[in-house]
C-alpha positions, -999 to +999 in steps of 0.1 A: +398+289+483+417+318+470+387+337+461+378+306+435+337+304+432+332+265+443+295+259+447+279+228+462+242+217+461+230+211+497+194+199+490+179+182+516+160+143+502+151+140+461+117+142+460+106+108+440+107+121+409+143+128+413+150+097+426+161+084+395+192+106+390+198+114+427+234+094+425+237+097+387+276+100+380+284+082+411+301+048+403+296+022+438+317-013+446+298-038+456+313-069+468+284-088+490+269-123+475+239-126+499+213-101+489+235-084+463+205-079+438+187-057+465+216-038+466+223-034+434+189-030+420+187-004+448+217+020+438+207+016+399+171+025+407+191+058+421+211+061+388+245+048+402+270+030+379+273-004+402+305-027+393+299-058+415+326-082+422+317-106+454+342-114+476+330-143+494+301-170+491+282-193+516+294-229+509+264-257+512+262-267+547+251-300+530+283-310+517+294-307+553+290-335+576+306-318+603+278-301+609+257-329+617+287-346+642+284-310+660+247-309+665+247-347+675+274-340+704+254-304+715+224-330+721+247-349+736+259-328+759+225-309+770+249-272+771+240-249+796+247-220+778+240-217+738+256-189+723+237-176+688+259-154+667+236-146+633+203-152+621+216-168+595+233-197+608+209-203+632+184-210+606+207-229+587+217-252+617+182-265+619+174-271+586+202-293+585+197-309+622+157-314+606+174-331+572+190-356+600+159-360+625+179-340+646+154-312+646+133-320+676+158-331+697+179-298+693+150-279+701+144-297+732+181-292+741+187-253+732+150-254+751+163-261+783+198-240+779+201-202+788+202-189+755+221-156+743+219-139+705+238-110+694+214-091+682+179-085+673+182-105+642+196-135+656+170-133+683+145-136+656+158-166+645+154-184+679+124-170+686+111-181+652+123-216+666+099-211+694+128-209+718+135-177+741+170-157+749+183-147+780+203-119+771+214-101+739+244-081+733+239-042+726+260-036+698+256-070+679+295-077+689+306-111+698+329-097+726+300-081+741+278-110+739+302-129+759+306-099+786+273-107+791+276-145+795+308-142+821+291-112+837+257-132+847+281-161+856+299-144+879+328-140+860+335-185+856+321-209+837+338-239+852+317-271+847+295-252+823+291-262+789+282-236+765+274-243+726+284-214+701+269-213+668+298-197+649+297-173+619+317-168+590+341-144+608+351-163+641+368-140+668+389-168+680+401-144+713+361-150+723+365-184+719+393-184+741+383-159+765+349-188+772+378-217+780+396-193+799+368-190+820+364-225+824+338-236+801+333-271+781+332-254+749+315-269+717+319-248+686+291-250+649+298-237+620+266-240+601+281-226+571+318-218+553+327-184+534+345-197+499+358-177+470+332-174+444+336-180+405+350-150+389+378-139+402+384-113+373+359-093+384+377-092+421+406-080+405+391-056+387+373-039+416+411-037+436+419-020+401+394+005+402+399+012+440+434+021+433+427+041+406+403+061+423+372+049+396+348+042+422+333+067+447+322+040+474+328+003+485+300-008+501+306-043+524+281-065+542+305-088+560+338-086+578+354-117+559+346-099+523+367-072+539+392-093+550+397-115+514+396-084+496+430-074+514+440-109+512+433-109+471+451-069+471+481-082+489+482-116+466+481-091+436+505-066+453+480-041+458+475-042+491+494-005+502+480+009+469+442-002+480+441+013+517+460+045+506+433+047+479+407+039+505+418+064+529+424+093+501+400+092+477+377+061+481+348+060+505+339+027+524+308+016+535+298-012+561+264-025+572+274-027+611+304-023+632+314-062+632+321-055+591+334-025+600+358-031+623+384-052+601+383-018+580+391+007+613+418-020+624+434-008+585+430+027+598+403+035+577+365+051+590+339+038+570+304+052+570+282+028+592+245+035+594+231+035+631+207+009+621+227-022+607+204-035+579+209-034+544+181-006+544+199+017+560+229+015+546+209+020+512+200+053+526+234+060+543+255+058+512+223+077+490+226+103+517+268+103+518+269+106+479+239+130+469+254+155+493+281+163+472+258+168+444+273+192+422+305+215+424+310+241+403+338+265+392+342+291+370+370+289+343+380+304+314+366+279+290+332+279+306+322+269+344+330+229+352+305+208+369+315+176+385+291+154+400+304+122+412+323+110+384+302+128+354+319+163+343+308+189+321+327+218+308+302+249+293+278+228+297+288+203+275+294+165+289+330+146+288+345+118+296+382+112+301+402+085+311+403+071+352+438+086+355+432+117+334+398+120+356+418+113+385+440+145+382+414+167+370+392+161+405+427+164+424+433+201+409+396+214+409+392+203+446+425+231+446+400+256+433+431+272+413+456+265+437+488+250+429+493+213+438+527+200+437+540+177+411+547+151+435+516+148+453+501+147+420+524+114+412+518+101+441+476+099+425+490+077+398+514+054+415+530+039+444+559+050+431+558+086+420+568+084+386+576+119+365+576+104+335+538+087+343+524+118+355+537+141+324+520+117+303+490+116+323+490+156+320+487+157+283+462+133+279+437+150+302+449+182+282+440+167+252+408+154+265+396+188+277+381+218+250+405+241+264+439+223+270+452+253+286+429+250+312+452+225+329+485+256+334+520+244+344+533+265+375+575+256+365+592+240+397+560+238+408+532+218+396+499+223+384+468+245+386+433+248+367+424+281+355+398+297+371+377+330+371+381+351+401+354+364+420+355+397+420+345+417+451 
């Protein structure tokens, strides 16, 4: 780093009393409606700054009579194959086939089927039920689960009928891959993903995104991914958010499924190997207090930064999201010059001059020493720094 003294922390786990403050600074999105307390309560217990803004919410499977007409033609039609996709919904199909004296007789149908779950959760579920699987899928995939199904049919399911308990995220090519095979298929959706009340705060977590103000997103389901882009590109924000995610915003996901809408955007979220909300407590805990804090040594005093808290001598500021924005992008240069351009390109889509000169003097005239922050002409920018000396 051009002989700059940059200095990260590297401790291993906070012991408990520094539990407290392990991610103080850091600033995490969450946008998950199920379980979001836990979450929250669990990165705030850590000293994080949460901003929560869920994406998506489970509509009442009561309002939905569709529901009932499903479970009343699977009884009907005594499937072969049963086909549980979450925990969840399997749960929430029974209460509603008990609220229609359905209950025992859909037990006594997915009894006699060869059931398959994807995943240990889901197998939970039916076992809970007093029912038993035949099979569960290794990675908690959909596709996978139905490798399994056409594999121990011999590759055709013709004559077969074979009952899916859907989810909120339906991989239609699974569905179609079952018919292709020959199967009688009957699909239930125990429950719907809606938008929840509050769509200002959904707008401003995009905002934040694209102005780098968050450290981590943290997602718990693949359709919360996918009506976040949908709500970015409704608000024309959509380039702005995944060039944000991929430069300066980490992303999170509780399992691959979630996951994989954000790979298909080219972007490689951290996923913890076990996929439980647990984990991915730890995983982002362990992601963030790793950085811990950088130092360099400047003119004016060494700068700290730690997550999104900075200190200069010693001494704690605050600036704004696009002066903070800048500040990170030259002292990750270590006194390097970074180009105008690139620079602009932090602030907007569009790589204004004129926004990034004013962005310049504000963070100068937020810092103790504006001539920390030295114009490089033709250049661009660069943060005074102390050399080491050798």
């Amino acid at each position: 780093m051009n002989g700059a003294a940059a200095v990260m922390d590297t401790r291993e786990a906070p012991t408990p009393g520094e539990l407290e403050t392990v991610l103080k600074g850091f600033r995490v999105g969450v946008t998950s409606h199920r379980r979001a307390e836990d979450l929250i309560e669990a990165l705030e217990r850590r000293g994080a700054e949460v901003l929560h803004a869920p994406v998506l919410t489970i509509a009442p499977v009561g309002q939905d009579l569709g529901v009932i007409e499903d479970t009343q033609r699977t009884i009907t039609a005594r499937p072969d194959i049963c086909i549980v996709t979450t925990a969840y919904g399997m749960r929430r199909w029974l209460e509603v086939a008990d609220a229609a004296g359905l209950g025992e007789d859909l037990v006594d149908v997915l009894g006699a089927a060869a059931l398959y779950v994807r995943g240990p959760k889901a197998r939970g579920a039916v076992r809970a039920a007093g029912l038993a699987d035949v099979g569960i899928s290794n990675d908690e995939t959909t596709a996978t689960l139905v490798d399994l199904v056409l594999r121990d049919a011999g590759g055709r399911l013709d004559g077969k009928r074979v009952v899916i308990q859907l989810h909120g995220y339906t991989d239609a090519s699974q569905l179609e891959r079952l018919r292709a095979a020959g199967a009688e298929l009957i699909t239930v959706t125990p429950y719907r993903w809606v938008r929840p009340d509050g769509e200002d705060r959904l707008e401003a977590l995009i905002a934040a995104v694209c102005a780098g103000d968050l450290d981590v997103v943290t997602f718990t389901s693949a359709p919360a991914v996918d009506a976040l882009f949908s709500a970015a590109h409704e608000l024309g924000m959509h380039a702005q958010l995944v060039a944000a995610f991929r430069q300066r915003v980490a992303t999170a996901a509780v399992g691959p499924v979630t996951a994989a809408p954000l790979e298909a955007a080219g972007l490689r979220p951290w996923v913890p190997d076990r996929f439980r909300m647990g984990a991915l407590i730890k995983l982002v805990t362990d992601n963030l207090s790793r950085r811990q804090t950088r130092r360099l040594e400047t003119p004016a005093g060494p700068v700290e930064l730690r997550g999104r808290t900075m200190t200069v001598a010693g001494e704690e500021l605050t600036l704004a999201p696009a002066a903070m924005l800048l500040f990170r992008a030259l002292f990750d240069a270590g006194g390097a010059v970074v180009p105008r351009d690139a620079l602009a390109r932090l602030l907007s889509q569009t790589g204004s001059s004129h926004a990034l000169d004013m962005a310049v003097n504000r963070l100068r005239s937020g810092l103790p020493a504006p001539d920390l922050i030295q114009t490089v002409v033709k250049r661009g920018y660069r943060l005074r720094v102390e050399r080491s000396r050798v």
